[in-house]
PADO-232865 format. One line per 5 residues: number of its first residue (from 1); for each residue x, y, z of N, C-alpha, C, O. Coordinates in nm, 2 decimals, padded with zeros to 4 digits. Example, Ala and Ser with C-alpha at 12.3 -4.5 7.8 and 13.67 -1.06 7.14 Angstrom:
! PADO-232865
1) 01.32,-00.57,00.78,01.23,-00.45,00.78,01.32,-00.33,00.78,01.42,-00.33,00.85 ~ 01.28,-00.22,00.71,01.37,-00.11,00.71,01.29,00.00,00.79,01.34,00.11,00.80 $
***
This chain:
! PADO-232865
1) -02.18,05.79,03.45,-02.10,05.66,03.46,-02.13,05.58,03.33,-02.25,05.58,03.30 ~ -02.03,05.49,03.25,-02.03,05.44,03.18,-02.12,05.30,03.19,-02.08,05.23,03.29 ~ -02.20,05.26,03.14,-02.28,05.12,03.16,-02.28,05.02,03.07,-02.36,04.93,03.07 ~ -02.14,05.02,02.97,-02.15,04.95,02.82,-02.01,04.94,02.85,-01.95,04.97,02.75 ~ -01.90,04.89,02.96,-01.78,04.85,03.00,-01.70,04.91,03.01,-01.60,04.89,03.07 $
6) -01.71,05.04,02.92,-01.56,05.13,02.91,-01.47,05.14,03.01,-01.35,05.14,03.00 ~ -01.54,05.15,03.13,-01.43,05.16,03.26,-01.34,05.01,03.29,-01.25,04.99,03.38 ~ -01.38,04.94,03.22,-01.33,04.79,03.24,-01.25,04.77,03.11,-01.13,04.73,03.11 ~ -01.30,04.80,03.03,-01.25,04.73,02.90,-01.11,04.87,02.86,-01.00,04.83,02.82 ~ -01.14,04.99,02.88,-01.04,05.07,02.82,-00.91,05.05,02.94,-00.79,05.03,02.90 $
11) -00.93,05.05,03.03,-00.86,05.02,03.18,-00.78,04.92,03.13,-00.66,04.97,03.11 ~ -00.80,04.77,03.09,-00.75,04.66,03.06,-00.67,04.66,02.92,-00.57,04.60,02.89 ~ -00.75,04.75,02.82,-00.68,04.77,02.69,-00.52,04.88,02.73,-00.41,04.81,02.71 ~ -00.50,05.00,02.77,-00.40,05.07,02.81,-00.36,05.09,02.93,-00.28,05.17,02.97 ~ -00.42,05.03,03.00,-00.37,05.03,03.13,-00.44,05.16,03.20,-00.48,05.26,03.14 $
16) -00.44,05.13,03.37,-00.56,05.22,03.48,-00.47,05.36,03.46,-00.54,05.45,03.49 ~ -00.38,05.40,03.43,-00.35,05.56,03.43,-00.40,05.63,03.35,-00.48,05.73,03.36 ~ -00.35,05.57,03.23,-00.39,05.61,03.08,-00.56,05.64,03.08,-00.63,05.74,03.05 ~ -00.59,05.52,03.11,-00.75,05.51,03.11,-00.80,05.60,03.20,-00.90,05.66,03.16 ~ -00.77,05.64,03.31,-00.78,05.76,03.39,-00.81,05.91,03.37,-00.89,06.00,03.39 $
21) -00.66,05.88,03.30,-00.61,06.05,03.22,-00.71,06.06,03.11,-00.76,06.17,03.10 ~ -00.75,05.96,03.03,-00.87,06.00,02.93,-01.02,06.03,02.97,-01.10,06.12,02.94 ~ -01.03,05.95,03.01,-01.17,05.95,03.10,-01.21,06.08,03.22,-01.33,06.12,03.25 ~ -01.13,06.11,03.25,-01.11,06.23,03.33,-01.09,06.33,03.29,-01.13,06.43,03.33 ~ -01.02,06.32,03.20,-00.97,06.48,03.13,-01.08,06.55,03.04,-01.13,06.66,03.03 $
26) -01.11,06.42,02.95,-01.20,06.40,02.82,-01.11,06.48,02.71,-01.17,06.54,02.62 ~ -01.00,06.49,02.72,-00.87,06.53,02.64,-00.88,06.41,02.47,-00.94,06.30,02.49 ~ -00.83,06.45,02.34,-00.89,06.38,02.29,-00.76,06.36,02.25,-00.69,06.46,02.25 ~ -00.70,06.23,02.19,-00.57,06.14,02.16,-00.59,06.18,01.96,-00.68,06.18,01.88 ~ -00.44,06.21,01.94,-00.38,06.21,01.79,-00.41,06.02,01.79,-00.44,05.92,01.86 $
31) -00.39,06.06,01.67,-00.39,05.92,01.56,-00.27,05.84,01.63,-00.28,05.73,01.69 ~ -00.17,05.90,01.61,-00.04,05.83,01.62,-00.06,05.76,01.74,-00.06,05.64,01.74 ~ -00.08,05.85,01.86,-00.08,05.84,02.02,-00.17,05.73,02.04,-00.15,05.65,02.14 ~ -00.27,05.71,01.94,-00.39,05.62,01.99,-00.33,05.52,01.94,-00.37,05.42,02.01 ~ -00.24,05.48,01.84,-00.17,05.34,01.79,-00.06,05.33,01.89,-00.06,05.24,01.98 $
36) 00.00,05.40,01.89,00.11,05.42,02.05,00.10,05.31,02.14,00.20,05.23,02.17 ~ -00.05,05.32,02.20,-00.11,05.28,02.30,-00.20,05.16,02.27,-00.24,05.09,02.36 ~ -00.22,05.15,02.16,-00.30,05.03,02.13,-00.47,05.04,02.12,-00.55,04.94,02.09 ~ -00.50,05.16,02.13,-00.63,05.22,02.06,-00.66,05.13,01.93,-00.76,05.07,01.91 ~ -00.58,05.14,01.85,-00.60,05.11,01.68,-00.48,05.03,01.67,-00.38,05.03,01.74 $
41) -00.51,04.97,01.57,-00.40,04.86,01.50,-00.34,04.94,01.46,-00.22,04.92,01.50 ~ -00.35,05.06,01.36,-00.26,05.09,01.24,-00.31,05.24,01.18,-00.43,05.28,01.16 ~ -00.22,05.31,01.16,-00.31,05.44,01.12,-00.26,05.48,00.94,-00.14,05.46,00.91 ~ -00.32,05.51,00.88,-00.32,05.54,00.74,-00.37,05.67,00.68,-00.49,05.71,00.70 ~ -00.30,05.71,00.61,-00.34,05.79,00.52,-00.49,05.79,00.49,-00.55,05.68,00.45 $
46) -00.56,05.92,00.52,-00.72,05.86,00.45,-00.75,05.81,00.36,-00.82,05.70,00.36 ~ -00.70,05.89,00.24,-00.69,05.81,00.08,-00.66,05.66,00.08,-00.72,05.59,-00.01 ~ -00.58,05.62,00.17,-00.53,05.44,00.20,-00.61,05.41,00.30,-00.54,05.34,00.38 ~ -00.73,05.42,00.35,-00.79,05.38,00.46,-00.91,05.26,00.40,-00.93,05.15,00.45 ~ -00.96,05.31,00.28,-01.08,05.17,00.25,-01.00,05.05,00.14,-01.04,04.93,00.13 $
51) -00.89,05.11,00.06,-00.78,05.01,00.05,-00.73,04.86,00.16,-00.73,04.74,00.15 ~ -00.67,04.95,00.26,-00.60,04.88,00.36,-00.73,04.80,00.42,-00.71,04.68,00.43 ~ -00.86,04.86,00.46,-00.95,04.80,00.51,-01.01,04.68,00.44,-01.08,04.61,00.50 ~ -00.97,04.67,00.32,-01.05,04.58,00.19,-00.95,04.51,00.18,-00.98,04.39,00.18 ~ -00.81,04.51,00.18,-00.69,04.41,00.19,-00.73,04.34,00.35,-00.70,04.22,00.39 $
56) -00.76,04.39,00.38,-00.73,04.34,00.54,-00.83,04.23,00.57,-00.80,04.12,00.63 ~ -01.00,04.28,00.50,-01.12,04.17,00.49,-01.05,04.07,00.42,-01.02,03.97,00.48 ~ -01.00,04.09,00.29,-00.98,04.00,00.22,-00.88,03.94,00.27,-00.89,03.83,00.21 ~ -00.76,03.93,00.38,-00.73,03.82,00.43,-00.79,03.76,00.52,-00.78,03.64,00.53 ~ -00.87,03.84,00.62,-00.98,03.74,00.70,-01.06,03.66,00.65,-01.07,03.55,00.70 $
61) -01.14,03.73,00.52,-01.23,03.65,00.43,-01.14,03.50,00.42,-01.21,03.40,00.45 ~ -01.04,03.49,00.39,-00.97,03.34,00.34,-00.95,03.23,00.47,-00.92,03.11,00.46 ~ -00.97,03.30,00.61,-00.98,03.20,00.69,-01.11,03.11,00.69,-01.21,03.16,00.65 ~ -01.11,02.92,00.73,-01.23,02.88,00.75,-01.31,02.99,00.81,-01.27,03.10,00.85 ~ -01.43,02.94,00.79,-01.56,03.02,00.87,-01.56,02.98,01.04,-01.59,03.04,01.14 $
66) -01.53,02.88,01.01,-01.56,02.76,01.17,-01.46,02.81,01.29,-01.47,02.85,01.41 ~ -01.31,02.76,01.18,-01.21,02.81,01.27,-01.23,02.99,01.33,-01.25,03.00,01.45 ~ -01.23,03.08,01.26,-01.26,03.20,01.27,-01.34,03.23,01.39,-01.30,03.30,01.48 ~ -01.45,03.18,01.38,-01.56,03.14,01.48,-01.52,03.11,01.65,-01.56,03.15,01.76 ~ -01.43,03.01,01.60,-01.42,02.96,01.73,-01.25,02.98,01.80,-01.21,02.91,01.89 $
71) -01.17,03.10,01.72,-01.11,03.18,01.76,-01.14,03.22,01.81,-01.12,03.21,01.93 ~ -01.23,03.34,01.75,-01.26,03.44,01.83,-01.34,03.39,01.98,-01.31,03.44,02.09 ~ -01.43,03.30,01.96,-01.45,03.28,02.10,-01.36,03.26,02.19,-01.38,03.31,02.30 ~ -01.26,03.18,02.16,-01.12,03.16,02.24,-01.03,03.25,02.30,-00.96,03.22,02.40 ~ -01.04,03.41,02.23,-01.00,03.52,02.27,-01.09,03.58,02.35,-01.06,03.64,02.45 $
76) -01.22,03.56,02.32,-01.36,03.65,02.40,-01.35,03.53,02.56,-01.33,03.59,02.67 ~ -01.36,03.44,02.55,-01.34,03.37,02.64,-01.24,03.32,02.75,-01.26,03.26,02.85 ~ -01.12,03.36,02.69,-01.00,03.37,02.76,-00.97,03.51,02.81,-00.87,03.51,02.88 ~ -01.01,03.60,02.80,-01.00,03.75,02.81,-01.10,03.76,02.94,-01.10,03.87,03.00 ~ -01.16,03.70,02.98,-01.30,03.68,03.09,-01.21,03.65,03.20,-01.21,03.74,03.29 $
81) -01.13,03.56,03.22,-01.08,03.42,03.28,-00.93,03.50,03.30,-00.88,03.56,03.20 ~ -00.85,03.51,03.47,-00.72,03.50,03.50,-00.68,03.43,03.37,-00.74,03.36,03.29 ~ -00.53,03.48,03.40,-00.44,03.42,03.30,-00.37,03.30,03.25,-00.32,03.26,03.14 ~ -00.39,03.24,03.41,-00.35,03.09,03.39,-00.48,03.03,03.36,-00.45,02.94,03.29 ~ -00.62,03.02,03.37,-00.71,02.99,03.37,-00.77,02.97,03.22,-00.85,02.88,03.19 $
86) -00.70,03.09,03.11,-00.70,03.14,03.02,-00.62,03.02,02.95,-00.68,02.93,02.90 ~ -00.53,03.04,02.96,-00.38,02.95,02.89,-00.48,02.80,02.90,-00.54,02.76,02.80 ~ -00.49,02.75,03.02,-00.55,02.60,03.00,-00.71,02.59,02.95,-00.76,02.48,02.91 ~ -00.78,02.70,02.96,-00.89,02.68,02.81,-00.80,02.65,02.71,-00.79,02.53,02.68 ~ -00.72,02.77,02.61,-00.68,02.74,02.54,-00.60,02.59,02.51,-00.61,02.53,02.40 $
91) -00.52,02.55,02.62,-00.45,02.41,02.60,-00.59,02.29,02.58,-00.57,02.19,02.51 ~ -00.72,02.32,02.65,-00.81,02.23,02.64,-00.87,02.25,02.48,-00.87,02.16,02.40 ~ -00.91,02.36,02.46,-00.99,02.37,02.33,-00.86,02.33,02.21,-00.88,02.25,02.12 ~ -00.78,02.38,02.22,-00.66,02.32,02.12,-00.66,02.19,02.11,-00.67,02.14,02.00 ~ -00.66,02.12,02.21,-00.62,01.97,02.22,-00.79,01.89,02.14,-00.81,01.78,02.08 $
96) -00.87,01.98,02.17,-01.05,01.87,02.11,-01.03,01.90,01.99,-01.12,01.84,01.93 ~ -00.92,02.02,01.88,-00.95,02.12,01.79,-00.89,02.01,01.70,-00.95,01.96,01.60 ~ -00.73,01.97,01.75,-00.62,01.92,01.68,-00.63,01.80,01.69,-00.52,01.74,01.65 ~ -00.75,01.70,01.74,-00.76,01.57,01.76,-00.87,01.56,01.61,-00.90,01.45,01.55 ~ -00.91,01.68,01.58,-01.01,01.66,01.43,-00.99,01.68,01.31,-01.07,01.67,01.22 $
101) -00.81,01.72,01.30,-00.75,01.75,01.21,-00.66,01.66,01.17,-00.62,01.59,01.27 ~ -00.60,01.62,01.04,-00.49,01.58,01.01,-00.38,01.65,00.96,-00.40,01.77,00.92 ~ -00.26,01.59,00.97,-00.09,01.66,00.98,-00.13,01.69,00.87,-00.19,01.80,00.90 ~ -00.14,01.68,00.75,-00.17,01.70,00.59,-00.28,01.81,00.63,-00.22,01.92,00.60 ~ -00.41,01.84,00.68,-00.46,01.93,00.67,-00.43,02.06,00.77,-00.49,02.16,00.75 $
106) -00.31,02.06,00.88,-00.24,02.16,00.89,-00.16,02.17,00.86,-00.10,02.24,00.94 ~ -00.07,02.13,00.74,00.07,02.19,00.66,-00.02,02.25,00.53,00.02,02.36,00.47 ~ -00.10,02.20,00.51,-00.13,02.23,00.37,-00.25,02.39,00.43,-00.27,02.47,00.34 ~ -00.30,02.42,00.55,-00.33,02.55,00.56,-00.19,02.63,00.63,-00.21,02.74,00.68 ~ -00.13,02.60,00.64,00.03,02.64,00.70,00.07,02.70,00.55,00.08,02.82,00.53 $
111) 00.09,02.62,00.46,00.16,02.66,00.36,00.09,02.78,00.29,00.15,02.86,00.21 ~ -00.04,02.80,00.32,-00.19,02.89,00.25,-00.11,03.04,00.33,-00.10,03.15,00.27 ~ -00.09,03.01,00.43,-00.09,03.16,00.53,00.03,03.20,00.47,00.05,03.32,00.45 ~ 00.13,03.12,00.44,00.27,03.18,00.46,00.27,03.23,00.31,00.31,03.35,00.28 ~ 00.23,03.15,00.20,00.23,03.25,00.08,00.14,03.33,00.04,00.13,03.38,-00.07 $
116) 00.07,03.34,00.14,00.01,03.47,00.13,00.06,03.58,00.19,00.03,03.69,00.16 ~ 00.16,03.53,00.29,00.20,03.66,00.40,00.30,03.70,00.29,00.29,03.82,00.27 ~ 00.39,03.63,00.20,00.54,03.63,00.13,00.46,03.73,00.06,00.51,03.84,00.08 ~ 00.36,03.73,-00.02,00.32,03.84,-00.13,00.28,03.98,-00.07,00.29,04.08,-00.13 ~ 00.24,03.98,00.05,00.21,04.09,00.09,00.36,04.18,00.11,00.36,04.30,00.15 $
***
């Protein structure tokens, strides 16, 4: 038996059949099948794999440190919690987030993301 979540966490990632059929069978999933499903973000050519992986830091690298931080908690912590329960953390932590910011300091990281996305 699994003791490090898999039966919880792969269950919730593709859903209890999927997670079933894998876990049960021990059948092993193509590349493609595993993006399909939501295994992996994205599948690449090997040759393009520490490329794409080094583009990909390098846009995470350019987020604050803080904000980043306390995303991800936001995701790790809403992912715990029903869904409605989820949504109003988020509405609560947004609201203490955006009371420490000014309009000028979210257009001017608004404008950061979006010409960054245009060049990509």
């Amino acid at each position: 038996m699994p003791g490090w979540g898999l039966s919880q966490k792969l269950s919730r990632l593709i859903g209890p059949y999927r997670a079933r059929e894998l876990s049960l069978s021990g059948n092993f999933l193509d590349a493609a099948t595993a993006e399909r499903w939501g295994l992996v973000n994205r599948v690449v050519p090997a040759d393009a794999l520490l490329p794409a992986a080094v583009a990909l830091a390098h846009d995470m690298a350019t987020i604050d440190p803080a904000f980043s931080a306390a995303y991800k908690a936001l995701i790790n912590d809403g992912y715990a919690l029903p869904f409605g329960q989820a949504m109003a953390l988020e509405a609560t932590r947004s609201t203490a987030a955006n009371a420490r910011v000014s309009a000028a300091d979210v257009e001017a990281a608004r404008g950061a993301v979006q010409e960054r996305g245009r060049k990509q």
